[in-house]
mmCIF file of the N, C-alpha and C atoms, coordinates in Angstrom:
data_MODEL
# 
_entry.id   MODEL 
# 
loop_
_atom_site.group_PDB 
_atom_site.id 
_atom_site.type_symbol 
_atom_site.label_atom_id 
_atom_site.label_alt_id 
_atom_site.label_comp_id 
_atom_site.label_asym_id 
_atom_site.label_entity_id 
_atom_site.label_seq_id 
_atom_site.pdbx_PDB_ins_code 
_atom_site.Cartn_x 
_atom_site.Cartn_y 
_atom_site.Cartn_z 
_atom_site.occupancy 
_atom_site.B_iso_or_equiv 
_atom_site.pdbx_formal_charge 
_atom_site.auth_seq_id 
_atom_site.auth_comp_id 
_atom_site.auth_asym_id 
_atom_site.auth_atom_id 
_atom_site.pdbx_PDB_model_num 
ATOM 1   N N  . UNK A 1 1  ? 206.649 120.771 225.165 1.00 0.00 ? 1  UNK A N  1 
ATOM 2   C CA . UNK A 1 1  ? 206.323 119.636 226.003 1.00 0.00 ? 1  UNK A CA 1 
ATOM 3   C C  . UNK A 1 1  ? 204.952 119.857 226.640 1.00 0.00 ? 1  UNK A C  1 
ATOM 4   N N  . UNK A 1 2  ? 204.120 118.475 226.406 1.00 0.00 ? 2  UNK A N  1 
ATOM 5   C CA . UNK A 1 2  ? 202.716 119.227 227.135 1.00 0.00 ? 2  UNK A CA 1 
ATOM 6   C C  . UNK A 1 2  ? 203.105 118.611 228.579 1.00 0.00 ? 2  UNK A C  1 
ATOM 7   N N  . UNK A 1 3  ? 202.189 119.397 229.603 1.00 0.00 ? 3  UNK A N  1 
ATOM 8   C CA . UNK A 1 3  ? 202.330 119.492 230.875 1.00 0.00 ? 3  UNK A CA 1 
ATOM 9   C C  . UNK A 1 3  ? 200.795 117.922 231.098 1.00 0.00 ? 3  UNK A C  1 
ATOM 10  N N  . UNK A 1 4  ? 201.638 117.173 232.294 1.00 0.00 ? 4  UNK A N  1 
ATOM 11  C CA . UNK A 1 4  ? 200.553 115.991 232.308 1.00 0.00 ? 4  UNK A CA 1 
ATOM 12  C C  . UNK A 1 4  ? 200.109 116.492 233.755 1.00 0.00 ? 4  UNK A C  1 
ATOM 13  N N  . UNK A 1 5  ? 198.884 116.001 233.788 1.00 0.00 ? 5  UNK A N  1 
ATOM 14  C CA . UNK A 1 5  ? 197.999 116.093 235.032 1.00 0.00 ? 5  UNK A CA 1 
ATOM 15  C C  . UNK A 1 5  ? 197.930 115.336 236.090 1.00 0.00 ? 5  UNK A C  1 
ATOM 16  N N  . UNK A 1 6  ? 198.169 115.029 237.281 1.00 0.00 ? 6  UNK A N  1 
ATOM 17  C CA . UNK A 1 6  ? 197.966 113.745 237.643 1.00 0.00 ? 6  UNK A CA 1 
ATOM 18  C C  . UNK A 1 6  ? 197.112 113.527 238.270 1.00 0.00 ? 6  UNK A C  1 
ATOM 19  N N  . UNK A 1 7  ? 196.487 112.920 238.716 1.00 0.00 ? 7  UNK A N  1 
ATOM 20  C CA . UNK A 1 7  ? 195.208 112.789 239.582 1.00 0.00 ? 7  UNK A CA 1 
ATOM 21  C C  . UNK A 1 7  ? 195.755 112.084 241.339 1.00 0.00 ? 7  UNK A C  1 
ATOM 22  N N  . UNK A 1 8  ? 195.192 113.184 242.069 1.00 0.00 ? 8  UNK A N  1 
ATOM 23  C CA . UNK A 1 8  ? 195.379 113.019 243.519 1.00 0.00 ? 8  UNK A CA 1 
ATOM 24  C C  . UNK A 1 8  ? 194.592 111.594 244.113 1.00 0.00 ? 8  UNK A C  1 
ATOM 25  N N  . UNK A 1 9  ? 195.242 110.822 244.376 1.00 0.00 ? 9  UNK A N  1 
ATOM 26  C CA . UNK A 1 9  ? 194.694 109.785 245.224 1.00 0.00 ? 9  UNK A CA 1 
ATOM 27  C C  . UNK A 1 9  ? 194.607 109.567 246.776 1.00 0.00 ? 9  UNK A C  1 
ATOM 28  N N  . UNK A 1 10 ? 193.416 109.225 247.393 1.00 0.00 ? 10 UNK A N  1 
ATOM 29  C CA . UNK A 1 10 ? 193.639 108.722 248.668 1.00 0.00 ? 10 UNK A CA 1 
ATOM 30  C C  . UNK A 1 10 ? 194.337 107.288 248.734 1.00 0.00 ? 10 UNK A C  1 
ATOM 31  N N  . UNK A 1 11 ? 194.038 106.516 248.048 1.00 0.00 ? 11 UNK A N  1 
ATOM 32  C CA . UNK A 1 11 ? 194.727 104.992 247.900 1.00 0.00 ? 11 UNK A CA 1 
ATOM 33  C C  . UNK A 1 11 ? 195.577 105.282 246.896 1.00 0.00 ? 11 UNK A C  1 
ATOM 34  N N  . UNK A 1 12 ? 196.936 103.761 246.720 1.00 0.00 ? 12 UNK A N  1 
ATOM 35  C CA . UNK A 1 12 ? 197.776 103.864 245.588 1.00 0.00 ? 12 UNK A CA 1 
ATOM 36  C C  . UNK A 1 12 ? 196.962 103.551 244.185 1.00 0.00 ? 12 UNK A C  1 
ATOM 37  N N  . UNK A 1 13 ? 197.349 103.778 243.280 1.00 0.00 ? 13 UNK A N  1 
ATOM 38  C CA . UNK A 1 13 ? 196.720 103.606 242.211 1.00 0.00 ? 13 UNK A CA 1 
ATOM 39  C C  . UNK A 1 13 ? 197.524 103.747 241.084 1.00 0.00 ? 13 UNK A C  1 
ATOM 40  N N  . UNK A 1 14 ? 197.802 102.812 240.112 1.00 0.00 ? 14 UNK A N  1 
ATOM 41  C CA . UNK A 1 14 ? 198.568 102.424 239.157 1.00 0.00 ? 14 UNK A CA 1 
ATOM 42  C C  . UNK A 1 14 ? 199.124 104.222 238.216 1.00 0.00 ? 14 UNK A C  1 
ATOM 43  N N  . UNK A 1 15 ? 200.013 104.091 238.043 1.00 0.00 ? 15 UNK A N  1 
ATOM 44  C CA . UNK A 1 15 ? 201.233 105.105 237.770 1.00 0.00 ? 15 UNK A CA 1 
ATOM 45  C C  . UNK A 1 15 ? 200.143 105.584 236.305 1.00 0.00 ? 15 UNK A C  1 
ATOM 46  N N  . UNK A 1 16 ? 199.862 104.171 235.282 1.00 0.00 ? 16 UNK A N  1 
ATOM 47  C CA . UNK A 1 16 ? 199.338 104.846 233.954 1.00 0.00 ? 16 UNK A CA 1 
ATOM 48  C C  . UNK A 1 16 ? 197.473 105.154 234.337 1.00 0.00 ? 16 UNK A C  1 
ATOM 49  N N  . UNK A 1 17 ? 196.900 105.173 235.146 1.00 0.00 ? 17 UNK A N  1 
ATOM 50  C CA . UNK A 1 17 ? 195.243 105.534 235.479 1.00 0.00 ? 17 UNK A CA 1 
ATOM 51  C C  . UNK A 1 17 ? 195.724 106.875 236.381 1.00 0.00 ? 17 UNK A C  1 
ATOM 52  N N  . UNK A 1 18 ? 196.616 107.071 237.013 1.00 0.00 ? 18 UNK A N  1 
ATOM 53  C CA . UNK A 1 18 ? 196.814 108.445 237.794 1.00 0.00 ? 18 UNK A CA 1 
ATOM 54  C C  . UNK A 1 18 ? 197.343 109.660 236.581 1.00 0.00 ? 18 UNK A C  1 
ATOM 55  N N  . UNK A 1 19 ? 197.789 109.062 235.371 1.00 0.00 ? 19 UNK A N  1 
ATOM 56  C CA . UNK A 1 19 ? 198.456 110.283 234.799 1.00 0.00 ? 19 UNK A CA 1 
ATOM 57  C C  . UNK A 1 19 ? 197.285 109.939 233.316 1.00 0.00 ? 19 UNK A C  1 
ATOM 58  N N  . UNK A 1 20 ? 196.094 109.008 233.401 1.00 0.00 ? 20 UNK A N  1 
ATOM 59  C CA . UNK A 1 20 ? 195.358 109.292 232.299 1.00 0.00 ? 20 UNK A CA 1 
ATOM 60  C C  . UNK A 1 20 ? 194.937 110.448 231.975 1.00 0.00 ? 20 UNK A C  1 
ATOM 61  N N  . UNK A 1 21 ? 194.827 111.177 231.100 1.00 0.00 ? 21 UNK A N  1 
ATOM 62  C CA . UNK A 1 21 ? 194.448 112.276 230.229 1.00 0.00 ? 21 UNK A CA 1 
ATOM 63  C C  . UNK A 1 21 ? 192.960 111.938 229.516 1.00 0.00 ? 21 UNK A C  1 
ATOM 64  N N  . UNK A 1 22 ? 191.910 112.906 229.667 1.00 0.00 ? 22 UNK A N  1 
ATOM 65  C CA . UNK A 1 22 ? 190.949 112.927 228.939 1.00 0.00 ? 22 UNK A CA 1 
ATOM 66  C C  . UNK A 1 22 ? 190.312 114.011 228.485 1.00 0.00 ? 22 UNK A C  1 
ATOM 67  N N  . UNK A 1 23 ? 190.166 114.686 227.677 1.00 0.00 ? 23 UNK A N  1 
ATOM 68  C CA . UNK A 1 23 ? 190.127 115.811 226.704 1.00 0.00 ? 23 UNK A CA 1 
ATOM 69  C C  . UNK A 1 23 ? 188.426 115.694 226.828 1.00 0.00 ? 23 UNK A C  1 
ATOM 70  N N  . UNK A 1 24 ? 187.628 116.906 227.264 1.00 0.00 ? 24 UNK A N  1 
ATOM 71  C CA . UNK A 1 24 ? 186.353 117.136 227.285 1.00 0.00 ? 24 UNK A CA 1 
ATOM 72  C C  . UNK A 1 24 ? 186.236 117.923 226.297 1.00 0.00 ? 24 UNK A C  1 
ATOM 73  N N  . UNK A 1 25 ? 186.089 118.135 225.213 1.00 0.00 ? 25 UNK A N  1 
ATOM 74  C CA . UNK A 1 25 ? 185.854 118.693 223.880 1.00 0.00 ? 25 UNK A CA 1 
ATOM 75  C C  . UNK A 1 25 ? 185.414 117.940 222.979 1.00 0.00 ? 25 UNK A C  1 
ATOM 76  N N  . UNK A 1 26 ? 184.710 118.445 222.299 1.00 0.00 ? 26 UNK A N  1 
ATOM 77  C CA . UNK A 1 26 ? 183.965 117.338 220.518 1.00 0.00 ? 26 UNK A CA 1 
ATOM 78  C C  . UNK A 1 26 ? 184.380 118.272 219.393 1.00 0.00 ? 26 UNK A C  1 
ATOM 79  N N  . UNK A 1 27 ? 184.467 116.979 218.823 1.00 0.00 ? 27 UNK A N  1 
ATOM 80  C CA . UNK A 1 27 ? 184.797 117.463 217.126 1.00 0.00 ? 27 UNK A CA 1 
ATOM 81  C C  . UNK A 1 27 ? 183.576 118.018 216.525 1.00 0.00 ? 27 UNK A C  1 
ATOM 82  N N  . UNK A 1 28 ? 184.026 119.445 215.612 1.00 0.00 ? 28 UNK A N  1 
ATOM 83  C CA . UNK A 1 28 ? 182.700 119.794 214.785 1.00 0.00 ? 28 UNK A CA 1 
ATOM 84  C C  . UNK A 1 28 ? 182.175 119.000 213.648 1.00 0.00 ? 28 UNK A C  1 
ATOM 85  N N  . UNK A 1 29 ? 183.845 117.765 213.285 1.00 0.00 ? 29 UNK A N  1 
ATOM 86  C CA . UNK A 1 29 ? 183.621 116.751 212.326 1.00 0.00 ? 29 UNK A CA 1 
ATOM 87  C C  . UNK A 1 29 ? 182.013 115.992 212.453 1.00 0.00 ? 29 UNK A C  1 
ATOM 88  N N  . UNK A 1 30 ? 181.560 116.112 211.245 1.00 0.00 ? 30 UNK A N  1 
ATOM 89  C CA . UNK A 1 30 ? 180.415 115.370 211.770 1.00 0.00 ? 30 UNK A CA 1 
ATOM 90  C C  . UNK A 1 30 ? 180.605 113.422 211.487 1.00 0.00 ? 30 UNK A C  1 
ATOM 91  N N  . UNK A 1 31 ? 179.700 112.950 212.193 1.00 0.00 ? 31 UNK A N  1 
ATOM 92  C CA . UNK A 1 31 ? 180.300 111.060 211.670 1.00 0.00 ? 31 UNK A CA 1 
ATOM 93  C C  . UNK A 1 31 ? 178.876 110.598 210.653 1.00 0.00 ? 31 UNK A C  1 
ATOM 94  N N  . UNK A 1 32 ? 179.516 110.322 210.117 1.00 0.00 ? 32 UNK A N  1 
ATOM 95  C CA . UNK A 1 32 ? 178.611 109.325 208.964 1.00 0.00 ? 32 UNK A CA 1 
ATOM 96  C C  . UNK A 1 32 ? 177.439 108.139 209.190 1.00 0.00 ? 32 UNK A C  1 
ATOM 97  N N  . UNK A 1 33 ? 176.511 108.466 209.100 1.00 0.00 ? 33 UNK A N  1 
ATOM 98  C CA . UNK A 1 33 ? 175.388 107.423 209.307 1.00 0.00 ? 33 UNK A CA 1 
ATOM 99  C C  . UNK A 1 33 ? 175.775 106.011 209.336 1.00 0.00 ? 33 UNK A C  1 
ATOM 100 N N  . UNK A 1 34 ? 176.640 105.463 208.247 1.00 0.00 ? 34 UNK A N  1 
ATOM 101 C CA . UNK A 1 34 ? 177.305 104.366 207.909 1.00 0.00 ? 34 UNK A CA 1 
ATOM 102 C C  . UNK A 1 34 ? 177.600 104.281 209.024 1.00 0.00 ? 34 UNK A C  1 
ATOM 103 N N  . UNK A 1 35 ? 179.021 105.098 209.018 1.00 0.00 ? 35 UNK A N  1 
ATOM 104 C CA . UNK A 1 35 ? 180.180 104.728 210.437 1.00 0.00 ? 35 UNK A CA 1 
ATOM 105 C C  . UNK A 1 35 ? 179.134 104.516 211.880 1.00 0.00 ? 35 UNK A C  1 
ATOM 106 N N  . UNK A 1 36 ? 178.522 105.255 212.293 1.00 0.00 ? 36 UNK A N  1 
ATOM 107 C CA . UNK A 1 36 ? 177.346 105.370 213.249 1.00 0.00 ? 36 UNK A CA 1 
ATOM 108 C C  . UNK A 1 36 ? 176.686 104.178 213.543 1.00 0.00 ? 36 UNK A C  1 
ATOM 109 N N  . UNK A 1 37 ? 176.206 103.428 212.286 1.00 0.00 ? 37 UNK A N  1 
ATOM 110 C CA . UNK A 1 37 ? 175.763 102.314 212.007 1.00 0.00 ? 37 UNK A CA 1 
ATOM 111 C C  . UNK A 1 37 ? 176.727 100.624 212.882 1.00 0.00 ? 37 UNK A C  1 
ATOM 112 N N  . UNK A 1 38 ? 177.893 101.363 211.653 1.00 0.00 ? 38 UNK A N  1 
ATOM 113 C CA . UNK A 1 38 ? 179.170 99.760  212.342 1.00 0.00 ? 38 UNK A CA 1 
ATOM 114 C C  . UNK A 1 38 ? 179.069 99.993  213.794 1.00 0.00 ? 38 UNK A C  1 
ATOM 115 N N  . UNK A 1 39 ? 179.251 101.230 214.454 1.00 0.00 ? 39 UNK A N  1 
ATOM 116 C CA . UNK A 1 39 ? 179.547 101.258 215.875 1.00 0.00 ? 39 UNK A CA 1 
ATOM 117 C C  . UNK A 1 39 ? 178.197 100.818 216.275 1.00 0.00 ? 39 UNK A C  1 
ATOM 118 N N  . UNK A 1 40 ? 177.201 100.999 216.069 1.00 0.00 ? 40 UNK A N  1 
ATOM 119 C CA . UNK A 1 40 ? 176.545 100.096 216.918 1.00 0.00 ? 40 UNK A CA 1 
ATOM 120 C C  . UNK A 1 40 ? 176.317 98.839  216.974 1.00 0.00 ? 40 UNK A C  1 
ATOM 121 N N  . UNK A 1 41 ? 176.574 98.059  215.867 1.00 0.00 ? 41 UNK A N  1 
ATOM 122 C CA . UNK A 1 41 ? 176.818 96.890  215.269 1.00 0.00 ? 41 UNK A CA 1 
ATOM 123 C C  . UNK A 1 41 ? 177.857 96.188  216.357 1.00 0.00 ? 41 UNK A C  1 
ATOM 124 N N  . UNK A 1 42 ? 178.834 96.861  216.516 1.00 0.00 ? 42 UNK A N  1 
ATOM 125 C CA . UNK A 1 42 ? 180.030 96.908  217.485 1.00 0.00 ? 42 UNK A CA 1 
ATOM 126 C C  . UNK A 1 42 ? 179.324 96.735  218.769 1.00 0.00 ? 42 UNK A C  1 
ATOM 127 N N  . UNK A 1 43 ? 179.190 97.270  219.351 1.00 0.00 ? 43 UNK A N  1 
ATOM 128 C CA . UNK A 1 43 ? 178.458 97.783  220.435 1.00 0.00 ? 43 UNK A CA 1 
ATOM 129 C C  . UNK A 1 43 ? 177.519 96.660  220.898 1.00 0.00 ? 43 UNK A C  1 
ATOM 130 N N  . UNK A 1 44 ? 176.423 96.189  219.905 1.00 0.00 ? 44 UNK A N  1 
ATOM 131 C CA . UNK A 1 44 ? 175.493 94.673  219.981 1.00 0.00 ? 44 UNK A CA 1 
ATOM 132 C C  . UNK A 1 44 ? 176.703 93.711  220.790 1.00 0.00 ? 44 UNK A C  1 
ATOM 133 N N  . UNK A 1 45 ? 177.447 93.682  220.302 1.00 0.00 ? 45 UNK A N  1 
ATOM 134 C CA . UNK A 1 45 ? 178.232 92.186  220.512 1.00 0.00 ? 45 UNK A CA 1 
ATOM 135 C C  . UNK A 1 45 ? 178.980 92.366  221.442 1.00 0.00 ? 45 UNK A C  1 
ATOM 136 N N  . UNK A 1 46 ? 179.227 93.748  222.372 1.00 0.00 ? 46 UNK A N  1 
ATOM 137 C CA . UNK A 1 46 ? 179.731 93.812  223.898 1.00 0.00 ? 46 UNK A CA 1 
ATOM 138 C C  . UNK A 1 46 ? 178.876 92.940  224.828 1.00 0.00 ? 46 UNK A C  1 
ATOM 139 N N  . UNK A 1 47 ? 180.308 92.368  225.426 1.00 0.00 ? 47 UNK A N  1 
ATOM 140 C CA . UNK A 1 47 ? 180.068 91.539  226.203 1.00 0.00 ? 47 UNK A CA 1 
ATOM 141 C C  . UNK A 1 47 ? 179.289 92.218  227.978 1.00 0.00 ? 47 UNK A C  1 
ATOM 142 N N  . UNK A 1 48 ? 178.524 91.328  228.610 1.00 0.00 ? 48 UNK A N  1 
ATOM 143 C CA . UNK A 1 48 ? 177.468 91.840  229.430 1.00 0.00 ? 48 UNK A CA 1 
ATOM 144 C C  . UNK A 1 48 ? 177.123 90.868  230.310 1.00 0.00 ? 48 UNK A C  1 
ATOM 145 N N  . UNK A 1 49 ? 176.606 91.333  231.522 1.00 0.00 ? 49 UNK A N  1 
ATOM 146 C CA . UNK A 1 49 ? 176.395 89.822  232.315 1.00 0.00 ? 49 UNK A CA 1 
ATOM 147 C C  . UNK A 1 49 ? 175.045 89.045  232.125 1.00 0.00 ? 49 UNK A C  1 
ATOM 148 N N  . UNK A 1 50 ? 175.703 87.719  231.606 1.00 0.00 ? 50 UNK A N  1 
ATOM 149 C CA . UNK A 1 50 ? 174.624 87.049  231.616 1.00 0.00 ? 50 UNK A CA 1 
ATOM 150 C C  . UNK A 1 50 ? 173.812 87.338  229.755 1.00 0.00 ? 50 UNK A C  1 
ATOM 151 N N  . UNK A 1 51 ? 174.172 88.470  229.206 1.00 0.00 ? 51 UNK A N  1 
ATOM 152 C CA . UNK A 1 51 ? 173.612 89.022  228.144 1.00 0.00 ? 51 UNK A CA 1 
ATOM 153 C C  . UNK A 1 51 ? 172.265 89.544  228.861 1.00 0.00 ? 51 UNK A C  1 
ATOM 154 N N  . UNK A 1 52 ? 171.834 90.234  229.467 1.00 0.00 ? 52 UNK A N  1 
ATOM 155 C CA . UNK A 1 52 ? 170.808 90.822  230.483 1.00 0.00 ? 52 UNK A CA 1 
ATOM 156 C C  . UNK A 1 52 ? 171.404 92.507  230.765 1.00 0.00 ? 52 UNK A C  1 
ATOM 157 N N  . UNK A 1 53 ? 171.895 92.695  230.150 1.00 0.00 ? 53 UNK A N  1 
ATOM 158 C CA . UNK A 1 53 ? 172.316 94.231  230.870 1.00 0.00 ? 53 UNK A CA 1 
ATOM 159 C C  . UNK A 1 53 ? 171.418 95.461  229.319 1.00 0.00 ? 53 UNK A C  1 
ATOM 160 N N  . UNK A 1 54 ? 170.516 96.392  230.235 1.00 0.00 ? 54 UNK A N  1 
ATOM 161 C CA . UNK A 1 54 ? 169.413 97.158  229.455 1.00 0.00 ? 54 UNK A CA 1 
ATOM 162 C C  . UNK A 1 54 ? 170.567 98.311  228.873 1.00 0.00 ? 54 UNK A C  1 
ATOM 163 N N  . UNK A 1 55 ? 171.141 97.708  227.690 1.00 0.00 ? 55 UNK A N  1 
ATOM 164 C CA . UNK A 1 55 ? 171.487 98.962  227.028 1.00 0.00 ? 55 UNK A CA 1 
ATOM 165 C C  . UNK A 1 55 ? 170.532 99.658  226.542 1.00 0.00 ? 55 UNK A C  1 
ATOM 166 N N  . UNK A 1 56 ? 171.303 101.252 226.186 1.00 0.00 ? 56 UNK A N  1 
ATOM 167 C CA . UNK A 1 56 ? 170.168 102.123 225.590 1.00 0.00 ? 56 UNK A CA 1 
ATOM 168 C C  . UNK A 1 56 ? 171.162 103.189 225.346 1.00 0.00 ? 56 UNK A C  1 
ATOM 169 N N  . UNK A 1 57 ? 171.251 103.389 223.777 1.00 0.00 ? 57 UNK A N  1 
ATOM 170 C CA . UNK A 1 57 ? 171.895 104.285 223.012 1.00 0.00 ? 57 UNK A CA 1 
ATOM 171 C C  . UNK A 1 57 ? 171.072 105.367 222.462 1.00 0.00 ? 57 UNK A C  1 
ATOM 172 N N  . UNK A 1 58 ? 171.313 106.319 223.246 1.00 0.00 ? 58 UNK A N  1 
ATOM 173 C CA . UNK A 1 58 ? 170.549 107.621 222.583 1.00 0.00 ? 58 UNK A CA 1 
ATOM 174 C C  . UNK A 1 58 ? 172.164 108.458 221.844 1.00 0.00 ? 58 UNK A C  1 
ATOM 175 N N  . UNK A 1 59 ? 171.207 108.795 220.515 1.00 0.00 ? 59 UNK A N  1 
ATOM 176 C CA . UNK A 1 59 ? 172.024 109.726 219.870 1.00 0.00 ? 59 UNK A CA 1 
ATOM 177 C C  . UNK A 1 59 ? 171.304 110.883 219.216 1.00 0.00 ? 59 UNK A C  1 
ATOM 178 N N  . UNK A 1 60 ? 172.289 112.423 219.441 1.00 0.00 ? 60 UNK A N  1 
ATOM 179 C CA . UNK A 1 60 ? 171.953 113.119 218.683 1.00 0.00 ? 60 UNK A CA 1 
ATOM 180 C C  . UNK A 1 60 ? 173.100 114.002 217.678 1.00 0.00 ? 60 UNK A C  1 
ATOM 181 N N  . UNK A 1 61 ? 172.035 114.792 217.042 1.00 0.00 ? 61 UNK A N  1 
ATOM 182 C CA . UNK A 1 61 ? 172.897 115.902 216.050 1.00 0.00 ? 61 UNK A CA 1 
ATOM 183 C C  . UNK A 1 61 ? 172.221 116.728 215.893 1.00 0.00 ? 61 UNK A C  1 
ATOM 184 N N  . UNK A 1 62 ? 172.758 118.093 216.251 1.00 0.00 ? 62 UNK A N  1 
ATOM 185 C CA . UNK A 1 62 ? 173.226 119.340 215.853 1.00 0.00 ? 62 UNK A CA 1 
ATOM 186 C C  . UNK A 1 62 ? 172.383 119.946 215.205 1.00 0.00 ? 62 UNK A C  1 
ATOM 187 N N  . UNK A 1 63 ? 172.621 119.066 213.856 1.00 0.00 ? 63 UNK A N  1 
ATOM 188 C CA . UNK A 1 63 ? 171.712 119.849 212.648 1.00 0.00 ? 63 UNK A CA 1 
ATOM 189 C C  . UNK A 1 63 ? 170.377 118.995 213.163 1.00 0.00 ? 63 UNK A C  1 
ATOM 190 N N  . UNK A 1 64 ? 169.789 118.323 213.789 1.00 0.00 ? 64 UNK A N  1 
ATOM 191 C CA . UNK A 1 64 ? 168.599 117.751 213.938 1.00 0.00 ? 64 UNK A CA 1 
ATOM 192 C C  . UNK A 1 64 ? 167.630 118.356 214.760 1.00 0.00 ? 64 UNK A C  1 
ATOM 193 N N  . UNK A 1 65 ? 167.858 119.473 215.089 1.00 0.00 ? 65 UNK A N  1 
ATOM 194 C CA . UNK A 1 65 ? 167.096 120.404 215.742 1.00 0.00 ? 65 UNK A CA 1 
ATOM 195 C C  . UNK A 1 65 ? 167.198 119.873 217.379 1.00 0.00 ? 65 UNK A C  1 
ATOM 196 N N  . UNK A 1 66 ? 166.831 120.158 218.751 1.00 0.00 ? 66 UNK A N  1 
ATOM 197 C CA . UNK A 1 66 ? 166.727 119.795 219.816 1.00 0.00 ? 66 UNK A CA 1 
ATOM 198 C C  . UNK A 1 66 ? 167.194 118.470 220.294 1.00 0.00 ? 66 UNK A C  1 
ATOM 199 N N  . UNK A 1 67 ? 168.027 118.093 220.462 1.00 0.00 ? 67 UNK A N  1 
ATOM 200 C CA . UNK A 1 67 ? 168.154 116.451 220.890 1.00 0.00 ? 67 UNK A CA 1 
ATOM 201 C C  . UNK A 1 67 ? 168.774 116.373 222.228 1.00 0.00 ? 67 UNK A C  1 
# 
């Protein structure tokens, strides 16, 4: 059984955001230029206020020397 975490609140706060789980680790899997590609494709068409909000996607890799 894994052991869940819960997060201490000063205010109440909904039962499933107090026992969310988020794993700080990366995969050594690397992702595919393609796949890389759709997600930002994805990403264009998030919704934003007004369509005015300064996205800015920086990405790096590993094998790309310094990023």
């Amino acid at each position: 059984m894994v052991s869940m975490k819960e997060a201490k609140t000063n205010q109440p706060v909904h039962e499933l955001i107090k026992k969310r789980w988020s794993p700080r680790s990366f995969s050594s899997e690397k992702i595919l230029k393609d796949d890389l590609k759709t997600l930002f494709e994805a990403m264009s068409w998030a919704a934003s206020a007004r369509n005015a909000q300064p996205w800015q996607i920086i990405v790096g890799s590993k094998d790309e020397g310094e990023t």
